[in-house]
N, C-alpha and C positions, 0 to 999 in steps of 0.2 A: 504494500500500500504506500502509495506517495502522499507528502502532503507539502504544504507551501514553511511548514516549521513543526518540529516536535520538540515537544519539552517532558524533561527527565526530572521528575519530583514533583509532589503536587502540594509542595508546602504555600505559604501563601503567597512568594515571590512566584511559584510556577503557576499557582492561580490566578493570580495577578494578570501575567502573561496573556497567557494563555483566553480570557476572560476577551481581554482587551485587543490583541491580534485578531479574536476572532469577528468581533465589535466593525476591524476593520475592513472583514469580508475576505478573510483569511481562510485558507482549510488547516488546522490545525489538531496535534492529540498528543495525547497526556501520557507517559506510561509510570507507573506505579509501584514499587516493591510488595508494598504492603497497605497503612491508611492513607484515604486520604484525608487532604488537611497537615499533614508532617505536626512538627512540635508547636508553632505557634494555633494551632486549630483545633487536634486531636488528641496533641500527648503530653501539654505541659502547659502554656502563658494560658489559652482561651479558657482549656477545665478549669486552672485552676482560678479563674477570673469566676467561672461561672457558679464555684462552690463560696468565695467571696461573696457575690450578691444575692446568693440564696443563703448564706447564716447569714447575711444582715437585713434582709426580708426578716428572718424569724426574729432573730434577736430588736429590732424594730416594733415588731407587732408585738412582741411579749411586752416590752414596756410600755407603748401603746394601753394596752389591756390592763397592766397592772395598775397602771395610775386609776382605772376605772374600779378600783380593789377586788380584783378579779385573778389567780394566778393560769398561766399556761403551763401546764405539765405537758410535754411535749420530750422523748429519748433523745437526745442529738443523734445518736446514731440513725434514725427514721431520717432526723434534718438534714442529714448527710448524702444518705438513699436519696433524699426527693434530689439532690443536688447531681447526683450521678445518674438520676435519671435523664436529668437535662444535658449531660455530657453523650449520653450514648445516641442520643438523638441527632448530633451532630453533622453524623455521616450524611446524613437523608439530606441537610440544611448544604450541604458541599456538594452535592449531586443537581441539586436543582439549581446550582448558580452555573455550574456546568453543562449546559444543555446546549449541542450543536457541534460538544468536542467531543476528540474520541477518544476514549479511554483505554489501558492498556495495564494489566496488571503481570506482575513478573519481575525478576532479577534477570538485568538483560545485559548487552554489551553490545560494544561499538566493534564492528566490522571490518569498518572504514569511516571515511571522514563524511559518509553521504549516508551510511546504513547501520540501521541498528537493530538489534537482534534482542526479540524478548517473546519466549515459547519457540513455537516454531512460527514464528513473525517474520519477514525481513521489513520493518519502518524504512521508507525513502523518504530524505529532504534537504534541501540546499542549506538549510538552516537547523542548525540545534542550540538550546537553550537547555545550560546543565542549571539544575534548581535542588539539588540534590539535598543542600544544609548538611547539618551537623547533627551528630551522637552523643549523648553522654557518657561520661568516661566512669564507668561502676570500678574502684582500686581493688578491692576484695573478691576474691571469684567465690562466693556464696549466695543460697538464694534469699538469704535476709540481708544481704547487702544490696538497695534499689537504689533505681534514679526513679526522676518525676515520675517518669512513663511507666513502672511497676506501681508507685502509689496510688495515681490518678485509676489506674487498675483495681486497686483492694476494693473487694464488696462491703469491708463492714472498715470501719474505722479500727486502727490500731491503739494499744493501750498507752505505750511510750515511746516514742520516735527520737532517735538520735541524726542529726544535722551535723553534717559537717560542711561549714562554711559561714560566714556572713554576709554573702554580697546579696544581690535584688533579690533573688530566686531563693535562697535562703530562709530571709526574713520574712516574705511573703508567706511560704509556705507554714513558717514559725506562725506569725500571728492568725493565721486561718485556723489550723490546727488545734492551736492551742485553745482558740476559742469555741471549736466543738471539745473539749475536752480533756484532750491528746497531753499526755502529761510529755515535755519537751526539753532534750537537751540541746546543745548548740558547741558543737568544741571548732573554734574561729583560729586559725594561727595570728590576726593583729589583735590590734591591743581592742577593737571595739568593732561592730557590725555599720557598716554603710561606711566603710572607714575613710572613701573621701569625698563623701556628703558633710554638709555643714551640720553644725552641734544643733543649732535649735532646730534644723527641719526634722532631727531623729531623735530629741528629745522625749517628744510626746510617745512615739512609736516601743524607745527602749522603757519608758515607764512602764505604757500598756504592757510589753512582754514581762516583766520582771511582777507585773501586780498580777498576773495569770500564773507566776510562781514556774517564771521558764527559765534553764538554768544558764550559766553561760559559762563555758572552758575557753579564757581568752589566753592569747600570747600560747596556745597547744597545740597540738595534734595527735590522728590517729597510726601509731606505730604497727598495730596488733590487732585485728577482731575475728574471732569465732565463733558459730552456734554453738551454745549453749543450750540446749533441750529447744523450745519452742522461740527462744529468744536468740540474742547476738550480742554477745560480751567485747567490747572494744576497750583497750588498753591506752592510753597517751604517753606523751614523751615527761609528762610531770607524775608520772605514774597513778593517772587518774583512771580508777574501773568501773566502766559505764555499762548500763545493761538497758535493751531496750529491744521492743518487739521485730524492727528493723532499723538500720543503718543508712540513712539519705546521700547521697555524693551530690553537690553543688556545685555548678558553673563549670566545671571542665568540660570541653566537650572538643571532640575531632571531625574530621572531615569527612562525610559518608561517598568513601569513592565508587565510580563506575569501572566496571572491566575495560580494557580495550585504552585508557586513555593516553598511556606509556605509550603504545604502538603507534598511536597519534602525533605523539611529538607535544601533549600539553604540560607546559609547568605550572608545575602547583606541588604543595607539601606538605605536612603534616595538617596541617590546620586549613589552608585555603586555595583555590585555583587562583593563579593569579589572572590578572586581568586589567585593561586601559581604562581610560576616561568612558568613553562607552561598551566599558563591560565587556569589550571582546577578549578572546581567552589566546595564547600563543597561535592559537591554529584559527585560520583566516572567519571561517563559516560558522563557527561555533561560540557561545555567549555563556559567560557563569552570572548567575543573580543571586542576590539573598545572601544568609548565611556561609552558604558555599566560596565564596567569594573573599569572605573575610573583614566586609567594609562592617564597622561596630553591634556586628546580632541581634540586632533591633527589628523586628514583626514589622514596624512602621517604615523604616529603610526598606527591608525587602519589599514589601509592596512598592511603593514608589522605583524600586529599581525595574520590577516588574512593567510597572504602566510607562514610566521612561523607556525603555527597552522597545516595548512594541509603538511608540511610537517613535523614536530612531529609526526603524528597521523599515515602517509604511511611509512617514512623512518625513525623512531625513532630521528630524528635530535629536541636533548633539547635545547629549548629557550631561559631562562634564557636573555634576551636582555637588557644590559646594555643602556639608554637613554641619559648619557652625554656629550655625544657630537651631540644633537639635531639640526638639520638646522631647521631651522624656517621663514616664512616670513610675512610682515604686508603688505598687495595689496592695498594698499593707490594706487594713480596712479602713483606718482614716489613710488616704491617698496623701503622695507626695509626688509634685509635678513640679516642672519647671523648663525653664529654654533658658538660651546663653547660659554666661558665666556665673558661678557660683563665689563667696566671697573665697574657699578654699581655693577656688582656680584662680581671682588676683593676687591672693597671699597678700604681700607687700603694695601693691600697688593702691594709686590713690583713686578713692571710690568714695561713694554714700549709700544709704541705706533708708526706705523709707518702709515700714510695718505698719498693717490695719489689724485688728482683732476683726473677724468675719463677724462675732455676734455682734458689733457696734455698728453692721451693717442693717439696712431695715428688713430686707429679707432674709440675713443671715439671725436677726431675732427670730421674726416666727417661724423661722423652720428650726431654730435652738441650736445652730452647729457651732462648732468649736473649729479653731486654728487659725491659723490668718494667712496674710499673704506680704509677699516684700520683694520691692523693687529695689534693681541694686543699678545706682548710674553712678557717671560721671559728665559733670555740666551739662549740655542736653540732652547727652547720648545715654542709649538704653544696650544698659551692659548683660545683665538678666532677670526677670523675674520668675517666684516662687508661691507654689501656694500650699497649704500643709490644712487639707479639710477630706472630711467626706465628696466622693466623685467631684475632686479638684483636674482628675485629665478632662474632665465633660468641659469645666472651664479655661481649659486651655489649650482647647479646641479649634480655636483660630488663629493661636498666638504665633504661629509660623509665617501667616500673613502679614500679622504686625514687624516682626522681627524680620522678615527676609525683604518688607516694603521700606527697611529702613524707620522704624519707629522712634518717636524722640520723645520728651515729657511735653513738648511743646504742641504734639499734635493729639498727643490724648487732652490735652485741657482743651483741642478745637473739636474734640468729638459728642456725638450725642452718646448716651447711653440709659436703655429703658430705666425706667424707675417705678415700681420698686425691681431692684433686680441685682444676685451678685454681682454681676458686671460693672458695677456702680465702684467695687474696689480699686480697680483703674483712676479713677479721676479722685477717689478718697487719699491714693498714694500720690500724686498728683497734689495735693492740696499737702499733703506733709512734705514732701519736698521743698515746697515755698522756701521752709525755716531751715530744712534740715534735718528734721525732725526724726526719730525710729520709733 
C-alpha cells in the first residue's frame, strides 16, 4: 500500500501529524506497536490528569455536602475505579479523532528508505515521520518495580508506594496518590522536590504533601531493592529500609527505537534522533517529532511539532520554533503554571516582582480559591509570569500569545479584561507594579 506519508507512533506528536496532513487532503497511516495515544494519552500525563480531576470532583462534593452537615462515606478505592474507568475509555476517544487514517498495528521495520514492513505489510511513501517517543527506564528487573504505565494499570489502588525521584512526574503522582490514600514515600537524590522551581511556587505543594504524612528521603538513593513476600524492600545509600507495595522509577526515560534505522544511515543515540530546524532526520525523506527527537518532553511541544511538520511538508511554512517563552504546568492538585523566566532562572540579575493573593480577587472570592499569581519584569518588559491555584494551566491558556506577541506591562494596562473574572489578575499585577510592590 502506498501512501502520500506514514507515520510511526501514534503518541500525540504522530497524532498530531497525522490529524493535520490528512486535514490537508493527504493519504496518510499510522502504524502502531501496541496503544494508541503513546505516554502523553494512554500511559502516563493524560490518566494521570484524569484520576487528578476525578479525586477533586469527589473531594469537592464531599465538602460541598459536608458544610450542609451531611457526611459522604464514599471507599476511595470505588473513587479510584470510577477514575480508571474514564482512563480505559480513552482508546474509543483516539479512534474517533482518527477517522480517514489508516491504521496499522505491529513491531515493524524499515526496509529501505521508501518501505516499511509491519506483518506481512510492505507501507510505501516518499515520506516518513518517526513519532516513536520514549520509554521509561524501570532500574530493578522485578515485577514490583513499575513505571507510570504499570501503575496507571493497577485495578485497585496500592497500600504504600515508594517514588523514587522529585521532578514533575514524581510529585504529581505523590500528591494524587496520597490523597486517595496511598501511604507514600519519596527517596529524591537533591536536597528538595521541584529543585529548580522557585521556593514559594512549591511551598504550598510540599506543605500539602508532608500534612498527608508523605515521607521524604532527601540528599539519597536506591542502592538495593527486592521482593519481599507481596511487597518490595529497597535499601538506600544512608542505609534507609523502605518497604512498600511497589517501587515507582521517575523521569528517566530512553528512546523507543525502530529496526532498520542503522541501515539507513540515521543519527541518533541513546536518548534522541537527531534532527534540523525543520525536524528532518540525517536521511533526506524522513522526519522525527515529539519526544523522539529530544527537543524538552513536553505533550504541548510534541503536538505543535506535529501541526508545524504537516504544514512545512503541504505549505512550505519553515519551523524553525523558537521555545522560550514555554508555558509549562506541574498538575499537583492545586496547579503550578507558568511561561518565561522564573526568579531561579535570573538568579542574580536585576528584576521585580509583583504578587496578587487570587482570593483578593472578586471571582477568586466566590469560588474561595487559594494561591496567587506573580509577574516577574524588568522596566516594561515581561520576563515571566506564574500562577500557583486550582486549574491555573486553564489560565494560562493564552499566555503564549501574550508572550511570543511581545507583551509588556504597558499593554496589559491598555487591555480590557471581563469583570468579574480571574483574568482580572493581569491588570491587579499591573497596578502593583506602579510602586513596586510584591
Amino acid at each position: 500500500m502506498k501512501y502520500d506519508a506514514i507515520v510511526i507512533g501514534s503518541g500525540i506528536a504522530g497524532i498530531t501529524f497525522a490529524r493535520a496532513y490528512n486535514k490537508y487532503g493527504k493519504k496518510i497511516a499510522i502504524v502502531e506497536k501496541s496503544k494508541l495515544g503513546g505516554t502523553a494519552i494512554s500511559t502516563g500525563c493524560l490518566p494521570v490528569k484524569v484520576h487528578k480531576d476525578n479525586l477533586l470532583d469527589f473531594l469537592k462534593s464531599k465538602k460541598v455536602i459536608k458544610s450542609y452537615g451531611v457526611d459522604l462515606n464514599v471507599n476511595l478505592n470505588d473513587v479510584y475505579k470510577r477514575g480508571r474507568e474514564k482512563i480505559l475509555g480513552l482508546q474509543a476517544c483516539i479512534e474517533d479523532e482518527l477517522e480517514g487514517i489508516d491504521l496499522y498495528f505491529g513491531d515493524g521495520e524499515f526496509l529501505d528508505r521508501n518501505t516499511f514492513k509491519v506483518g506481512e505489510e510492505h507501507l510505501l511513501s516518499e515520506i516518513f515521520v518517526l513519532a516513536t517517543g520514549t520509554s521509561p527506564v524501570v532500574l530493578k528487573d522485578c515485577k514490583r518495580a513499575i513505571s507510570h504505565k504499570e501503575l496507571i494499570d493497577l485495578e485497585n489502588l496500592p497500600e504504600e508506594l515508594l517514588i523514587v525521584g522529585g521532578g514533575v512526574e514524581a510529585v504529581e503522582i505523590a500528591d494524587i496518590y496520597s490523597s486517595y490514600g496511598v501511604k507514600i514515600d519519596m527517596v529524591l537524590r537533591e536536597a528538595d522536590i521541584l529543585q529548580d522551581s522557585d521556593t514559594d511556587l512549591k511551598d504550598s505543594l510540599v506543605e500539602r504533601l508532608r500534612t498527608k504524612n508523605v515521607n521524604f528521603y532527601c540528599e539519597d538513593d536506591i542502592i538495593d531493592a527486592l521482593e519481599d513476600g507481596d511487597k518490595i524492600k529497597a535499601i538506600t545509600t544512608k542505609g534507609n529500609i523502605i518497604k512498600a507495595d511497589y517501587l515507582l522509577y521517575t523521569s528517566i526515560r530512553k528512546l523507543n527505537k525502530i529496526n532498520g534505522l542503522e541501515d539507513l544511515g540515521i543519527i541518533y543515540d541513546e536518548n534522541k534522533i537527531h534532527v534540523d530546524n525543520n525536524l528532518k532526520t540525517s536521511v533526506e525523506n524522513i522526519y522525527a517529532i515529539g519526544d523522539a527527537n529530544g527537543t524538552l518532553g513536553m505533550a504541548h511541544v510534541a503536538y505543535n511539532q506535529g501541526l508545524s511538520l504537516a504544514k512545512y511538508l503541504c505549505i512550505g511554512k519553515e519551523i524553525n520554533k523558537n521555545y522560550s517563552s514555554l508555558p509549562r504546568s506541574i498538575f499537583s492538585l492545586q496547579e503550578i503554571s507558568g511561561i518565561g523566566k522564573s526568579e531561579n532562572d535570573l538568579k542574580t540579575e536585576n528584576y521585580k516582582v509583583s504578587k496578587v493573593n487570587l482570593r483578593n480577587l472578586y471571582r477568586g472570592y466566590a469560588k474561595e480559591l487559594d494561591g496567587f499569581a506573580k509577574l516577574i519584569y524588568r522596566d516594561n518588559e515581561l520576563l515571566g509570569y506564574w500562577i500557583v491555584s486550582d486549574n491555573s494551566s486553564d489560565l494560562m491558556a493564552d499566555s503564549a500569545l501574550w508572550f511570543d506577541g511581545g507583551c509588556t506591562l504597558e499593554k496589559i494596562s491598555q487591555s480590557l479584561f471581563i469583570n468579574p473574572s480571574l483574568l482580572e489578575v493581569l491588570p491587579e499585577l499591573y497596578l502593583k507594579s506602579i510602586k513596586g510592590d510584591e
